[in-house]
N, C-alpha and C positions, 0 to 999 in steps of 0.2 A: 560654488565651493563652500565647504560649512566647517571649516576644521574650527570652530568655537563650539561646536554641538559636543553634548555633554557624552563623555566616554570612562567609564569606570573600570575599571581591570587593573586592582590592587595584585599584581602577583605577577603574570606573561608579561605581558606589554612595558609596561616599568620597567622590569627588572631587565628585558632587552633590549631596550631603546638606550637606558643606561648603559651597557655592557656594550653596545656596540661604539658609544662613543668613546670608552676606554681605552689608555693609552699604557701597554704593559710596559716596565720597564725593568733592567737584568737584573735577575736576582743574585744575593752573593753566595757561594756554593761554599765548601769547608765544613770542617767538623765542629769548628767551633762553636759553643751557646750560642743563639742564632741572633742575641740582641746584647753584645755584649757590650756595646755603645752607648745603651744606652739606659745602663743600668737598673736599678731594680729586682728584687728578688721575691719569687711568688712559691706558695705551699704546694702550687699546684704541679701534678707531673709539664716539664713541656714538651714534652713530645708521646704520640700516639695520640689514644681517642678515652673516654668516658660513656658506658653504656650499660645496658641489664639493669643489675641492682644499685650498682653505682650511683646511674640516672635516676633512677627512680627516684631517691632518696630526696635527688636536686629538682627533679622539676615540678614546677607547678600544676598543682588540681586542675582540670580543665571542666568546665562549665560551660556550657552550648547555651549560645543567645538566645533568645524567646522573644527580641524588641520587636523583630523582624522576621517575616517568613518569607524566603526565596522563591519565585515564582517555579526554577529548577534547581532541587538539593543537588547539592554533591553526591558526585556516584565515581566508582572506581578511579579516584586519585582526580577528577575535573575540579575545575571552583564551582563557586555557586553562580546560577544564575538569574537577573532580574530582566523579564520582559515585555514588564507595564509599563505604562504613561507614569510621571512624576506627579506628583499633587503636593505642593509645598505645605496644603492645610491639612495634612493627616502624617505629617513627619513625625517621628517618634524620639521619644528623650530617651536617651540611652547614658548619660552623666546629669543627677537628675541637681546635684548640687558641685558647687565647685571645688576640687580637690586640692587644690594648690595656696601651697599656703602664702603667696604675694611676694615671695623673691625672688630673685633677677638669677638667669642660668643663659650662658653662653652654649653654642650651638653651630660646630665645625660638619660643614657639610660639602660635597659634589654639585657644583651647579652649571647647569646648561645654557645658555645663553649671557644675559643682561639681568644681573641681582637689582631686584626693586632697591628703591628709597626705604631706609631703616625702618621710618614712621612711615609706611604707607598702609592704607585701611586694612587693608587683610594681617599684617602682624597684629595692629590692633586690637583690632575685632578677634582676632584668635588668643589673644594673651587675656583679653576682658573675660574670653569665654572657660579660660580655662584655672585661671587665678593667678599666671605666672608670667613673668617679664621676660620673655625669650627673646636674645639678642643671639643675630647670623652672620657667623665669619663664613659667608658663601665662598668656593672654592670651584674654578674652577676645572670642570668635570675630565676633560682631557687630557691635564698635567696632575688631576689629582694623586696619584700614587708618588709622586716626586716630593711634594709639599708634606702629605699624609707621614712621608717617612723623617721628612727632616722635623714638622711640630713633635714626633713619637722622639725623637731621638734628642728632643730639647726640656730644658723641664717646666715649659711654660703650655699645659698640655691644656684645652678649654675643657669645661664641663664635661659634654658631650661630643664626643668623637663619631660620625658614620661612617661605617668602615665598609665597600659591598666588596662580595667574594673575590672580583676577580683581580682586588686590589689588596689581597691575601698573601703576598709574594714575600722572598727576601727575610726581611728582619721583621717586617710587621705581624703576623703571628706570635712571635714572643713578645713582641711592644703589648700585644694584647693582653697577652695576661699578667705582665708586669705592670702596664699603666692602667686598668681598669679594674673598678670596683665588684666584688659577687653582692651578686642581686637578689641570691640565693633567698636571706633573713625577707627581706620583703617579697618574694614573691614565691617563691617554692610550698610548694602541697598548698594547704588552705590557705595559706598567709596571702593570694594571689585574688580571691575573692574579693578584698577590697577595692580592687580597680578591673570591676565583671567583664571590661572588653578586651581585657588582656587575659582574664580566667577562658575565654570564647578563640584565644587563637591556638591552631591544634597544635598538641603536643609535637608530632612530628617536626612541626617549625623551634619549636623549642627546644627540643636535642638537640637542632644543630648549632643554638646558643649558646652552648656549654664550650667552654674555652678552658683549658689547664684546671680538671676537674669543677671549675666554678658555673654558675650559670651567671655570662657577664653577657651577657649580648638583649637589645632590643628586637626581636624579630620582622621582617616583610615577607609574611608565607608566601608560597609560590604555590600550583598544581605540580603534580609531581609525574605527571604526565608527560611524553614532551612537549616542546612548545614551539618547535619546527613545524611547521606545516607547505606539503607542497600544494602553493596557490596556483589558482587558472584562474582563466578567461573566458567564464560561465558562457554567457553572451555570445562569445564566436564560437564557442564549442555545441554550442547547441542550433547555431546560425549555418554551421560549416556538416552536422554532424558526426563529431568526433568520440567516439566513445573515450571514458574514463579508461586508464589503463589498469588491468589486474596483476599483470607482472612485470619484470623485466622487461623478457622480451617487447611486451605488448608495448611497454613508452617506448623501447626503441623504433621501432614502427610506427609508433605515432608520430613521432618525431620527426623520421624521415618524409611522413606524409604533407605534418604541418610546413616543412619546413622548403621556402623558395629564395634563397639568397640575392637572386635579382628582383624579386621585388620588396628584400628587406623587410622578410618577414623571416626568423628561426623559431626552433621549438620551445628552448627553455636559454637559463641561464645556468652558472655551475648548479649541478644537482648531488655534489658530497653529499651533503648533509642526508638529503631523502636518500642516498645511496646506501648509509651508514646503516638507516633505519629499514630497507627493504632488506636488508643480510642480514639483520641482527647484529650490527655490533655493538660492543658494552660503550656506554655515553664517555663522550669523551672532554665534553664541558670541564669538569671539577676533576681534578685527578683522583681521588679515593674512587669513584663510579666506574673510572676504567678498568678498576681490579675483580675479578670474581673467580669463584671457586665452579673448574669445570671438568666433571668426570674426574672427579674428585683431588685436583692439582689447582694451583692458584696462577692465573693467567693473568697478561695486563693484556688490554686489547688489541697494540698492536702484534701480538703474538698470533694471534688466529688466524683462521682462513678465510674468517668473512669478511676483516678488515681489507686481507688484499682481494676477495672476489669484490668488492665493493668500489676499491678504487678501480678494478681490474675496467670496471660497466660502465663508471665515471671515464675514463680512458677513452673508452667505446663510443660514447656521445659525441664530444670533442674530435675524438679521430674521422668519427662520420657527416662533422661539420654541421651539426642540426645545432649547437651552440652560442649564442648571442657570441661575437667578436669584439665587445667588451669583456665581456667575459672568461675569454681565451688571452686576453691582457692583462686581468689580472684586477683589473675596475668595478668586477661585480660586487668587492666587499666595500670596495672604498666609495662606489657615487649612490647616490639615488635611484633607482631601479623604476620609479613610479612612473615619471614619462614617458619611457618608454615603454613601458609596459600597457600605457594608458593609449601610447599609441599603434599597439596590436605590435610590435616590431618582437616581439616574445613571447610568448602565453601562458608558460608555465615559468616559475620560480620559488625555490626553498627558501621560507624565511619565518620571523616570528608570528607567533598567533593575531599578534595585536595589526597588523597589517591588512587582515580581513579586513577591520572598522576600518582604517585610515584611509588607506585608497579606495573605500566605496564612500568616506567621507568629501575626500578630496573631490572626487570626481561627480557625485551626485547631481550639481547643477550644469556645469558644463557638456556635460558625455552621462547624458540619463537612459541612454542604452550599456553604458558599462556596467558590468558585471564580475564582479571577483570573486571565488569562492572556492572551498578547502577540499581536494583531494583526500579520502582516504587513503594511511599509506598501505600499500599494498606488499606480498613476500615476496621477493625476487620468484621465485620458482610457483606463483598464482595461487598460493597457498597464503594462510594468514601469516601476517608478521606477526614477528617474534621482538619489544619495543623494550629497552631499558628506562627504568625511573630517574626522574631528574631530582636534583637537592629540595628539598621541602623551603627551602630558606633560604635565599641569597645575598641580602642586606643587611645589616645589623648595624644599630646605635649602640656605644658602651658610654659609662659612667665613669670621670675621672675617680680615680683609686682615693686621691686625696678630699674627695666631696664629702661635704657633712651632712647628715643624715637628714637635713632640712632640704637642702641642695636633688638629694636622690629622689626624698618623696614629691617634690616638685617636677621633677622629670619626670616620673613613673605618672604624675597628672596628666602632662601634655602626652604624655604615651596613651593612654587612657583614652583621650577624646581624639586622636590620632587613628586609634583600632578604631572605634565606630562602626558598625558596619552601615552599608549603604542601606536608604532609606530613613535615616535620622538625620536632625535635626545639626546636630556636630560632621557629621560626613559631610555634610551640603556644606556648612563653614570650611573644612578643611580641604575641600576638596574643589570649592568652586567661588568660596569666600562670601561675601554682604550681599544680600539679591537688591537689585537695583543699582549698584558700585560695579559690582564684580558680573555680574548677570542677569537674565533675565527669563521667564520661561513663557515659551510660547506654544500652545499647545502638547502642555505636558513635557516639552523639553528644552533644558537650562541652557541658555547661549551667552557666550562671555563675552562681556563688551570688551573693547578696548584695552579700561583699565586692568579689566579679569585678567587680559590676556598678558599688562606687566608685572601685576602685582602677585597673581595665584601660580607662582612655579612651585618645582619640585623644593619644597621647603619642609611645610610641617608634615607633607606624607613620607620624608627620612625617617622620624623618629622610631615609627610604628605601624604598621599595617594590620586591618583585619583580614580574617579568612578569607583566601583569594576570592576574588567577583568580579562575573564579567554583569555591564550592562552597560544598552546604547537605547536611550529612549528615543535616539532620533532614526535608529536603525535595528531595532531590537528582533527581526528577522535574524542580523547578523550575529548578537549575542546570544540567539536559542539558537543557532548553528553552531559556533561557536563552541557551548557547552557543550550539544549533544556530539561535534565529533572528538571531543574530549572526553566522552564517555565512553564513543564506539573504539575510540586508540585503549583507555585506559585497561579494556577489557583485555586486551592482548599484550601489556604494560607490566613485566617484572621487576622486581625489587632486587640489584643485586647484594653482594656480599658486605658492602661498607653503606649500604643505602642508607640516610641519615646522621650519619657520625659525621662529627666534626673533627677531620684526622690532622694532624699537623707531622709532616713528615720531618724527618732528621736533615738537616742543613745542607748536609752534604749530597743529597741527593736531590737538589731544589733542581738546577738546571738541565738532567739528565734528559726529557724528553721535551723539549725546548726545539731541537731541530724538525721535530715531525712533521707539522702542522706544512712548513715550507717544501718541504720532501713532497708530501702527498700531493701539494697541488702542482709541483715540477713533473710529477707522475703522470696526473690526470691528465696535463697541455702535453705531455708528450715527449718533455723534456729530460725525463728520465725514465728509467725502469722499472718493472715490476721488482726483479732482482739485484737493483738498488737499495730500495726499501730492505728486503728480505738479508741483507749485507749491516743495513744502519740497524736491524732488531739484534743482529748478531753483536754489533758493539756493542747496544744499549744494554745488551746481556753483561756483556766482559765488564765494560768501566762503571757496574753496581746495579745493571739492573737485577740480578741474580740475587744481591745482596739485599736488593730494595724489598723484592718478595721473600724475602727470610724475614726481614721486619714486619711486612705486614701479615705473615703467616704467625708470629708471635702474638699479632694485634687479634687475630680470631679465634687462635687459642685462648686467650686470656680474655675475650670478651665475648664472644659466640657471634653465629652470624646475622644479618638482617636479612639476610635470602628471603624472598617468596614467590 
């Protein structure tokens, strides 16, 4: 097993490893200012979006790194990606002097496990390297939206706030723009050149920065691709020969072939997600993405037809028993999936990108015939899919509103050596910490010792990310796969109607499509009906959903569309 082998992929993997740990909590509905608790008053509009000329105005110049050259560019919406050996003596200086002018900035963040010791080397070493005394009220990751909304609603707010999208809910959208600083003065158009690896993160991640006309947000690009992929079990598919399926019908069939109940083998696990993606329906991640303009009327996704042919084939799986029976209980979101997976009891399963690396990580020395590896998704009807774009940006660090201008440019430092992109000298500190402390590389790839593995969490890659990159030097077959089926999806990967705005909907329509999520999978197991759903769209209509698309039908008039 090798899970200390070095894994980069600032953007997929992060941002859903995060996101899966998340723990939503109810949002308050009403008409009311949506942060009336907790005071403060901003110039900024609070509700709707900022786009066109507006943005333009606000965001900053972008300038493409030159430290580094990708061994694979970005191509239709993919990251980059790296799939050379490491060489620690040819790392590149990407902050060639220290930015930060030597004071102390507090730093509220999401954390997953076991928060290191305050003074342990890697804060160290990364405040030495960057001029500033960063001190972490780690939080955690789980209960973070409960904590997040009670420090926003108190006036003792830290420095730096990480805020990630799906902890967006309720009253913290307006905490946003009432408790954080625009960052606009230092970083917008040229002013952003001063700190070149924040000039190097794409624009795109930075529109969705912009919060109540301001640019307050620190960005973590994402590919904007999706970032579901259905995974198989290379190895027995090629052992058993199983062809790949090209449509619908085809996995169902496969399915039924794969699948032998008495000997506790099935075909997959739930397959919503890839079911979403074989029909085409608009992404349903972030709620602005499920809206688009179709045949020239503005639809939210549960409105379509693809949405119920989608659960209609999800249904279909389930009803024909090719299903993992975990999964039919309900446990495929909630446990581990790797085990079993690892021990053939399933073959295929939907899930994040980043899960290619991990379970070929996992598994490498034990089970050195296992094999994991990325389906194309395919169009229900064996035609190409039709794939919606995911948010360019998912995470974001703000600047308390009250910070003084010495306090800001000291954060925009640690952001600074934060963005780096891989193959420098600061990405290897931030990402894997002291070599010989924190790591060590053997044959071209960084393994973390022990301490790496208490000291080096998800800390200073909060503040700021570079341009998404995937790279695995200890499996860098995986990371040129990787890339390139990120390339062959982006190709058939549309932009819809709100694609990059950062929308912030009116209060009273916060909890409106809150029941769906649990509707759809009572559908899939059998437990309810197609004509259930088509019943809950018809309310969602009466009690505002009607209402909700007059609002964001306002929002495209008045700022045009991001379609493409």
């Amino acid at each position: 097993m090798t899970p200390n082998a070095a894994s980069a992929s600032s953007g997929p993997s992060r941002r859903s490893f995060l996101a899966s740990t998340a723990v939503a909590t109810a949002a308050v509905a009403g008409g009311m200012p949506l942060l009336a608790a907790c005071g403060g008053t901003d110039s900024g509009s609070r509700e709707g979006t900022t786009s066109g000329k507006d943005a333009k105005r606000i965001l900053p110049a972008f300038v493409a790194s030159n430290v580094v050259t990708p061994d694979i560019p970005a191509k239709n919406g993919s990251a980059i990606g790296f799939t050379s050996k490491l060489d620690l003596a040819t790392l590149k200086t990407s902050v060639p002097k220290k930015l930060g002018g030597g004071g102390e900035i507090t730093v509220m963040s999401p954390f997953w496990g076991s928060p290191p010791k305050s003074d342990n080397a890697y804060y160290k070493a990364m405040n030495d390297l960057i001029g500033v005394d960063v001190k972490w009220q780690n939080q955690d990751g789980n209960t973070y939206e409960q904590k997040l909304g009670a420090v926003l609603a108190s006036s003792d707010v830290p420095d730096v706030v990480v805020v990630p999208g799906w902890n967006m809910n309720g009253k913290i959208p307006s905490a946003i723009m009432s408790k954080f600083a625009d960052l606009g003065p230092y970083l917008s158009g040229d002013a952003v050149k001063e700190y070149p690896n924040l000039a190097a993160i794409p624009t795109d991640a930075w529109q969705r920065s912009i919060f109540g006309g301001k640019l307050r947000g620190l960005p973590q690009p994402a590919p904007y691709v999706p970032g579901i992929v259905p995974l198989y079990r290379k190895d027995i598919f090629d052992k058993e020969g199983y062809e790949v399926p090209r449509s619908a019908d085809e996995f169902m069939a496969l399915a039924k072939e794969i699948t032998n109940a008495k000997a506790k083998r099935w075909a997959c696990l739930d397959m919503k997600w890839t079911a979403f993606q074989a029909f085409g329906v608009l992404s349903g991640s972030e709620k602005p993405l499920g809206w688009n303009v179709v045949d020239g009327k503005l639809v939210y996704r549960i409105e379509t037809e693809e949405y119920l042919e989608a659960l209609e084939w999800t249904r279909k799986l389930f009803a024909a028993g090719v299903v993992h029976p975990d999964a039919k209980l309900g446990k495929s979101q909630a446990t581990d999936p790797g085990p079993k997976f690892a021990a053939g009891e399933f073959l295929i399963y939907a899930n994040n990108i980043s899960q290619w690396w991990s379970r070929t990580a996992e598994q490498a020395v034990q089970n050195p015939e296992f094999k994991i590896w990325g389906m194309d998704v395919f169009g229900h009807d064996g035609g190409d899919p039709t794939l919606w774009a995911e948010q360019p940006a998912g995470i974001f660090a703000f600047v308390n509103k009250k910070a003084s201008e010495s306090v800001i440019r000291d954060v925009l430092a640690v952001a600074n050596v934060t963005a780096a992109p891989y193959g420098t000298k600061e990405y290897m500190m931030t990402n894997y910490g002291v070599e010989g402390t924190h790591y060590t590389v053997k044959d071209g790839v960084p393994i973390k010792t022990d301490q790496g593995n208490i000291d080096v969490m998800n800390a200073y890659v909060m503040v700021a990310s570079p341009a998404a990159t995937l790279a695995h030097p200890d499996f860098p077959e995986v990371a040129k796969a990787q890339v390139e089926w990120q390339q062959r999806m982006g190709a058939f990967t549309k932009k819809s109607s709100f694609y990059g705005m950062q929308i912030t909907e009116p209060a009273r329509y916060t909890n409106l499509s809150n029941d769906f999520e649990q509707l759809e999978d009572d559908i899939t197991r059998g437990r309810k009906k197609i004509s259930d759903m088509q019943q809950a769209v018809s309310d969602w209509k009466k009690k505002g959903g009607d209402q909700l698309r007059d609002w964001y039908q306002k929002l495209l008039d008045d700022n045009g569309s991001a379609a493409s």
